[in-house]
C-alpha positions in Angstrom: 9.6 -7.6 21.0 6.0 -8.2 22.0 5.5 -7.7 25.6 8.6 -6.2 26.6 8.7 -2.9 28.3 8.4 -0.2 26.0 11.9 1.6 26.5 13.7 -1.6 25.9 11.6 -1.9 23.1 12.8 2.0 21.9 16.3 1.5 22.9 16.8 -1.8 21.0 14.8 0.4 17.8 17.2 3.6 18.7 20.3 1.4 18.1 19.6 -0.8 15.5 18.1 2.6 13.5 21.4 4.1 14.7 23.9 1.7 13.1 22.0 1.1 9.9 21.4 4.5 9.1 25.8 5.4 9.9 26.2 1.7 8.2 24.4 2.9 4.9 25.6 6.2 5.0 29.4 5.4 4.7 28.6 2.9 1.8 27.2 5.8 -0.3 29.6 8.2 0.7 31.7 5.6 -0.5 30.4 3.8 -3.2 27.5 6.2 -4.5 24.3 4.7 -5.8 24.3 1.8 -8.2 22.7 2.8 -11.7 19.5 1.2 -12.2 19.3 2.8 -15.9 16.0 4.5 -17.6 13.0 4.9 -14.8 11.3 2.4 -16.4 14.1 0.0 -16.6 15.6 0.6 -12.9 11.5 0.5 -11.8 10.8 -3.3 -13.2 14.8 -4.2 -11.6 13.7 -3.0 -8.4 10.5 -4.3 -8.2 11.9 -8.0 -9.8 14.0 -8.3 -6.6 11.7 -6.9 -4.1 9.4 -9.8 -5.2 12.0 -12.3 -4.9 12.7 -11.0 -1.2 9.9 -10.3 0.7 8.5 -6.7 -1.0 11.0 -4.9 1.2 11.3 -1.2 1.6 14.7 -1.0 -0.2 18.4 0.6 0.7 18.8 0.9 4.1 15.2 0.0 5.4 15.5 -3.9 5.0 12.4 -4.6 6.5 8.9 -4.6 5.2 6.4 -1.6 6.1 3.2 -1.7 5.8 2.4 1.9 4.8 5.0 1.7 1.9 3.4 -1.7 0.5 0.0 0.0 0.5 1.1 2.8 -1.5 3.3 0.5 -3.5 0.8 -2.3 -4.2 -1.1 -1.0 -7.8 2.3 -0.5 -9.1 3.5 -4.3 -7.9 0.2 -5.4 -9.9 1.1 -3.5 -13.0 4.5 -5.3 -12.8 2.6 -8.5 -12.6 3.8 -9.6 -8.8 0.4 -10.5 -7.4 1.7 -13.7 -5.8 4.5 -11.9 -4.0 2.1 -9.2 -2.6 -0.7 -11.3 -1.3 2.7 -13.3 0.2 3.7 -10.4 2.0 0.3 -9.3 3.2 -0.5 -12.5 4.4 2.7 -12.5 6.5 1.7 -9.3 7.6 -1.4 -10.1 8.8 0.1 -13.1 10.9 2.4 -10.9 12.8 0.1 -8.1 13.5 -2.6 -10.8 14.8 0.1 -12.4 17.0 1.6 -9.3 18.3 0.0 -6.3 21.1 1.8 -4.0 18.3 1.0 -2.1 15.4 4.7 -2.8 14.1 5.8 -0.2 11.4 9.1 -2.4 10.3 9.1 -6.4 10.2 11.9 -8.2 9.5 12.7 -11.8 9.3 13.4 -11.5 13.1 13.1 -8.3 13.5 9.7 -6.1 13.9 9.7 -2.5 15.2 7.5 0.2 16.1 9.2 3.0 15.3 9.3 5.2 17.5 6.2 4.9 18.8 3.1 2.4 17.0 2.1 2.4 14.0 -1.3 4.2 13.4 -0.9 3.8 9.8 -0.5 0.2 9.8 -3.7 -1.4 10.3 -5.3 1.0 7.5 -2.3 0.1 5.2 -2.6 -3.9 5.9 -6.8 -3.5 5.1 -5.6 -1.4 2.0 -3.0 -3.8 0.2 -5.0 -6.7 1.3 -7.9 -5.1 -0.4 -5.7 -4.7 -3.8 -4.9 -8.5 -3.9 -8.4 -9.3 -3.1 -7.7 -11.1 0.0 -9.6 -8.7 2.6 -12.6 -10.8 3.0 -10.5 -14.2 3.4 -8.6 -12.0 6.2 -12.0 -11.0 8.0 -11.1 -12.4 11.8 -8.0 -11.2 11.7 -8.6 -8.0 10.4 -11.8 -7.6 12.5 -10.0 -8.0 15.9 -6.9 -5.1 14.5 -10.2 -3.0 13.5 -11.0 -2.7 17.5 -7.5 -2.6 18.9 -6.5 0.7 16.4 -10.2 2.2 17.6 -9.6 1.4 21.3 -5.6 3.1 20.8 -6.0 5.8 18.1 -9.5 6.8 17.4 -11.2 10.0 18.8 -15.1 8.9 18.8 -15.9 12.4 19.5 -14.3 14.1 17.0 -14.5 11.3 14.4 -10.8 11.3 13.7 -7.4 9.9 14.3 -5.3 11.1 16.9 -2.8 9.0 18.2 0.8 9.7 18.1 3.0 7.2 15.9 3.0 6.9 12.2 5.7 5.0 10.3 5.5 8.2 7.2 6.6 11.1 9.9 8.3 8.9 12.5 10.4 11.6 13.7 7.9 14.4 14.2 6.7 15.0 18.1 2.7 16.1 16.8 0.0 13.1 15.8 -0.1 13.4 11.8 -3.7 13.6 12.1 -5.3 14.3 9.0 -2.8 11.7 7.5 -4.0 9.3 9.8 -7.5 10.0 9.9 -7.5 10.0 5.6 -5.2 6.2 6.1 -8.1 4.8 8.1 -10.7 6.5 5.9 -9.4 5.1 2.9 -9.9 1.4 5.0 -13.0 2.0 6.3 -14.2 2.7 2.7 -12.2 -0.8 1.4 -14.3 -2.4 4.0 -17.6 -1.5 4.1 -17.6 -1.9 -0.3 -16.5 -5.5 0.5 -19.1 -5.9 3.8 -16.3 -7.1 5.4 -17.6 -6.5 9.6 -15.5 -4.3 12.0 -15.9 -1.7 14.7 -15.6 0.7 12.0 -18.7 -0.4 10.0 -20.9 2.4 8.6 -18.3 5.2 10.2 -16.9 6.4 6.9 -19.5 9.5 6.9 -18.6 10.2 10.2 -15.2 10.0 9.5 -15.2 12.3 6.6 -17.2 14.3 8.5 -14.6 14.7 11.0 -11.8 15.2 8.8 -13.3 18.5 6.8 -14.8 20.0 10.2 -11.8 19.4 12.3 -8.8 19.2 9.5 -9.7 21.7 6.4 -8.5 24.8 6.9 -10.6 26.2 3.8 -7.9 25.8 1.1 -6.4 22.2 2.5 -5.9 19.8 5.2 -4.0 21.2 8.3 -1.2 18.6 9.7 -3.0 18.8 12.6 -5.6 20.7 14.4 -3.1 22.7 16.0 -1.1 23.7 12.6 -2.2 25.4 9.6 1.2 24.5 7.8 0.7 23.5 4.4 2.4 19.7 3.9 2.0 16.9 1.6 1.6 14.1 3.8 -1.7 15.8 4.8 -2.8 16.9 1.3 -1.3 14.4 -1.3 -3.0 11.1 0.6 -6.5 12.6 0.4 -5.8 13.1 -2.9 -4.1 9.8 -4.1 -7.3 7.8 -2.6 -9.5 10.1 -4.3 -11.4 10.7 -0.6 -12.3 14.3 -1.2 -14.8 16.4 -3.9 -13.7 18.1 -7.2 -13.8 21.4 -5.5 -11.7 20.8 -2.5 -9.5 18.5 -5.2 -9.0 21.9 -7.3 -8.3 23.9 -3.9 -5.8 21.2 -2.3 -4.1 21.0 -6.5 -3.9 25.2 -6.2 -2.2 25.5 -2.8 0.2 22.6 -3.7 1.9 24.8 -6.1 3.4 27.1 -3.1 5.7 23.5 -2.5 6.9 23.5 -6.0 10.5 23.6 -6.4 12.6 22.6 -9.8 12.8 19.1 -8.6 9.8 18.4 -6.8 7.5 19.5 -4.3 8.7 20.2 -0.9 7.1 18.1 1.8 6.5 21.3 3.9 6.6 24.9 3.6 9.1 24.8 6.3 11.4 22.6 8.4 10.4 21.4 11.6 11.9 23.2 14.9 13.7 21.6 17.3 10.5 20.9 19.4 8.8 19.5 16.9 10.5 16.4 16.6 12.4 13.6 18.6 15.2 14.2 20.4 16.8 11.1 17.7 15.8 13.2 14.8 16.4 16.8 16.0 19.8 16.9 13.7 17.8 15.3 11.1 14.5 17.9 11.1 15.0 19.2 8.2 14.6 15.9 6.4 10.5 15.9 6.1 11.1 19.5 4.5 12.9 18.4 1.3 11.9 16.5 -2.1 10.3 12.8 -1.5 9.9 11.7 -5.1 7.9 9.1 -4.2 5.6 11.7 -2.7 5.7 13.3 -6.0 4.5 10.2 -7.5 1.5 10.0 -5.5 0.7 13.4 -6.4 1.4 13.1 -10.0 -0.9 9.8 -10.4 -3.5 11.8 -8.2 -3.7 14.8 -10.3 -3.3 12.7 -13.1 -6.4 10.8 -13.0 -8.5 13.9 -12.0 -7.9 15.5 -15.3 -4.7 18.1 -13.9 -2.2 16.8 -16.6 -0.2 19.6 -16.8 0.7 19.5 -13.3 0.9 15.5 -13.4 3.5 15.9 -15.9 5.4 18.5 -15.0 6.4 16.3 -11.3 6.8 13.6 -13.5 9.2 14.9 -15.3 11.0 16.6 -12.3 11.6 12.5 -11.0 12.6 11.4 -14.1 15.7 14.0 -14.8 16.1 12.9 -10.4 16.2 9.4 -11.4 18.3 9.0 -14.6 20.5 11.6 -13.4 21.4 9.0 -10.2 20.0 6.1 -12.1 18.2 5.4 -9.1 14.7 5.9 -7.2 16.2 7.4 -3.9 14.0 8.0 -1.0 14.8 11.8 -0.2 16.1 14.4 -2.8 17.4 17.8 -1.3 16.1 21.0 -2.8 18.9 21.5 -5.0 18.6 17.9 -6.1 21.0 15.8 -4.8 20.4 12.8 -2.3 19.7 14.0 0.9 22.7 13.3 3.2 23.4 15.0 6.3 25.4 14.2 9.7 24.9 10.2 9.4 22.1 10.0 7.4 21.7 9.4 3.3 18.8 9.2 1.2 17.8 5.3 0.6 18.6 4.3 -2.4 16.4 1.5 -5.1 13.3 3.3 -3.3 10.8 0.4 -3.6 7.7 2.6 -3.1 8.6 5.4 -5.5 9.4 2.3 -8.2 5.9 1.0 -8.2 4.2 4.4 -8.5 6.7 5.4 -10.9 5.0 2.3 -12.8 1.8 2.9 -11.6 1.6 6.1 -13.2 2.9 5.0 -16.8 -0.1 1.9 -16.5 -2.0 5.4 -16.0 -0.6 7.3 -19.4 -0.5 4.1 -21.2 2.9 4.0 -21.7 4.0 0.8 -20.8 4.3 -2.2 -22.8 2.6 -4.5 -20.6 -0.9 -2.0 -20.7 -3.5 -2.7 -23.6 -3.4 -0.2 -25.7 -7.4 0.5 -25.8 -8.0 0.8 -22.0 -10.1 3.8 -21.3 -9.0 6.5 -18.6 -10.9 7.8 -16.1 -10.4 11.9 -16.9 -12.8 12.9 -13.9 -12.2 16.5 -13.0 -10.7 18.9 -15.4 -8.3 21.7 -14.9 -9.7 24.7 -15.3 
């Protein structure tokens, strides 16, 4: 795909999205969801034979993306799949370095930005490289993606992300800004600890900077800076990379609650409208407004380590009765709890990402059999 004109590039992502999508969709209106077991159980399955084929993003999406492997890499450790996660972010790194595109999807033969770049992927690749200690052996690589994503994404002025393209919201119209600019926070921060040199170097201040004067709305982060609509994606990442103080942590923890529902939090108090997303998605806009258990996940091992159990366990609890009830980790959950599946679409089913968190977060609690049973907790912030 490198170097061919960006609407052949879309159109050839459009259709192969197209037929995947109605291709996986009649299989589970057909067939239903194969049961995985316990959460614990159908978490070391799925993350067995994601290591055996590449770390792939699971059900339909049969490609690798960066931004899911990030989140997913701490609970790959936990399951004791080092090897087959410095594997994938070393193939990772080769394609990025050889391509013009921040690719949010690679395949075997296959890589796709989708629909437009990736600004998420460079600060995914520097983060799961980071987990499997390979970001300094990855420095000249890394180095030269550092300066592409500042020359195509970054606002100097400002000190924040703003490009459009991100492979978590790839259907909405509006840059994900404060998602983005926390992504590449979270990297800059990976980098500078390991002195690892970039165009970035010594901007994590500024960055931060830019993210509370331009994104916090005085009770959380703002989508963007034209929104004040409370959502996850621009709440929960802060949050899971522990980017933020206790007192914004408590604020961000407080307003979360409005998105509680009795399987999950909501990814946003309300859908999208039909301008706010791509004409490919506009049938589909409700989908970033439902339950994303793996977006739970994150929240829950968040607000787990910073000393808000209660809340920890109460999402925890809300995936679990999700997951044994479909025996599966699925990808979207509707408010009423069932897979999400709507006009061609269905929830993705053996979720990779939610799997590792879901794993992540009982290395956390100690609940796992492969965790020592004296390891000490970091408890941080309490809830008051």
């Amino acid at each position: 795909m490198n170097g061919s004109r960006p609407a052949n590039r879309f159109a050839r992502y459009y259709g192969i999205e197209a037929w995947r999508r109605l291709r996986h969709y009649g299989v589970t209106r057909v067939r239903g969801y194969p049961d995985r077991g316990d959460p614990t159980a159908a978490a070391r399955r799925i993350l067995a034979e994601r290591a055996t084929s590449g770390a792939t993003a699971g059900g339909h999406f049969e490609g690798v993306w960066p931004r899911d492997l990030c989140f997913a890499a701490r609970g790959f450790r936990v399951a004791g799949y080092d090897d087959s996660l410095r594997e994938a972010g070393d193939r990772l790194t080769h394609v990025l370095e050889s391509a013009d595109v921040f690719y949010t999807d690679v395949h075997g033969t296959y890589a796709a930005a989708t629909p437009a770049e990736g600004v998420d992927t460079f600060p995914a690749l520097v983060v799961l490289l980071a987990e499997v200690e390979a970001l300094e052996t990855s420095a000249e690589p890394i180095s030269a993606l550092a300066e592409r994503h500042r020359e195509r994404f970054f606002d100097d002025e400002r000190a924040i992300v703003t490009g459009s393209g991100s492979s978590w919201w790839d259907s909405a119209a509006a840059p994900r800004e404060t998602y983005n600019t926390a992504m590449l926070l979270a990297a800059v921060e990976r980098l500078d600890a390991l002195g690892v040199e970039t165009t970035y170097a010594g901007c994590a201040q500024p960055i931060r900077d830019g993210l509370l004067t331009h994104l916090w709305t005085g009770t959380h982060f703002a989508e963007h800076r034209d929104s004040s609509v409370l959502a996850c994606d621009a709440n929960v990442v802060p949050l899971y990379f522990d980017l933020i103080d206790g007192d914004r942590t408590r604020s961000i923890v407080n307003a979360l609650d409005r998105l509680e529902t009795p399987n999950g939090l909501c990814m946003r108090e309300r859908p999208f409208s039909r301008r706010e997303v791509h004409p490919f998605f506009v049938y589909h806009r409700d989908y970033h407004y439902h339950v994303w258990p793996w977006n739970s996940l994150m929240y829950a091992n968040a607000t787990y380590r910073d000393g808000f159990r209660r809340r920890a366990a109460r999402e925890r609890e809300r995936v679990e009765a999700t997951c044994r009830e479909h025996g599966t980790f699925l990808e979207v959950v509707s408010l009423s709890g069932r897979p999400y599946a709507r006009l061609g679409y269905a929830s993705a089913g053996d979720f990779t990402v939610a799997a590792a968190l879901w794993l992540e977060l009982a290395d956390r609690r100690g609940s796992l059999e492969l965790i020592e049973p004296n390891r000490q907790e970091n408890t941080g912030r309490r809830e008051t």
